[in-house]
C-alpha positions as CSV (number, residue, x, y, z in Angstrom):
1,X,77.3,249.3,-160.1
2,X,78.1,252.1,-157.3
3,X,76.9,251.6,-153.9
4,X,76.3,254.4,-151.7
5,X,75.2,254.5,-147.8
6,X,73.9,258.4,-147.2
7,X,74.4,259.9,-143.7
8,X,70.9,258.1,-141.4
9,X,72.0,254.3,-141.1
10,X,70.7,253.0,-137.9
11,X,72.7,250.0,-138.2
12,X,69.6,247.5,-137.7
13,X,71.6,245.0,-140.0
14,X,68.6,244.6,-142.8
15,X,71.2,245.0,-145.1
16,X,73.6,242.7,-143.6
17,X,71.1,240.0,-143.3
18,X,69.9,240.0,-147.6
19,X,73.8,240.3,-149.1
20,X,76.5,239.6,-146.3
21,X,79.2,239.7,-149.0
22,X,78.7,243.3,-149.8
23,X,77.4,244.9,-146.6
24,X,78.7,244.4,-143.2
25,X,77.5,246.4,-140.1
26,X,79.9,248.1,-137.8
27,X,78.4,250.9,-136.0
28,X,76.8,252.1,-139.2
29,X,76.9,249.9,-142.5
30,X,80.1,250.1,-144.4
31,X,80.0,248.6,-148.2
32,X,82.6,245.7,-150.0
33,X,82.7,247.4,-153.3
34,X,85.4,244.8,-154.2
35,X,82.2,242.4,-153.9
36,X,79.3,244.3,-155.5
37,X,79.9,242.4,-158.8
38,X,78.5,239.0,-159.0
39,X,75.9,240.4,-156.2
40,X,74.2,242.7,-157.9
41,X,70.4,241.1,-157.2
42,X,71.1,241.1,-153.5
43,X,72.6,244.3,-153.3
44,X,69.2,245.3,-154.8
45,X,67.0,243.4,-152.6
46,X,69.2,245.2,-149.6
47,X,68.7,248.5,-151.0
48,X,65.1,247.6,-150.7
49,X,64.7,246.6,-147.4
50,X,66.3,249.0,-145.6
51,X,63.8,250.8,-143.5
52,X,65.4,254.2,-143.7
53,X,66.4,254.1,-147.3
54,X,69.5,255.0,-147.0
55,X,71.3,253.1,-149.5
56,X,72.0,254.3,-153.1
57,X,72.3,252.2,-156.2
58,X,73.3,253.3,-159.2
59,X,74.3,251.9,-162.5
């Protein structure tokens, strides 16, 4: 799985808050790809919630 946070993060933490392991927020949200596996479902539900869509999940 590739995770990818396009240019628009607000920072708000949504991500943060659903899959701590993978995402943590700085000024903008920076990903743990060393993570991602294992994690895959929150890493979805993330991806989800984010209120400006911003992040990218691929296979």
């Amino acid at each position: 799985m590739k995770v990818v946070i396009e240019d628009g993060c607000i920072g708000c933490g949504a991500c943060e808050s659903f899959c701590s392991d993978v995402f943590k927020v700085e000024d903008v949200c920076v990903v743990n790809d060393a993570n991602i596996a294992g994690n895959e479902d929150c890493v979805k539900d993330a991806a989800d919630a984010c209120p400006v869509s911003v992040i990218t999940v691929s296979e």
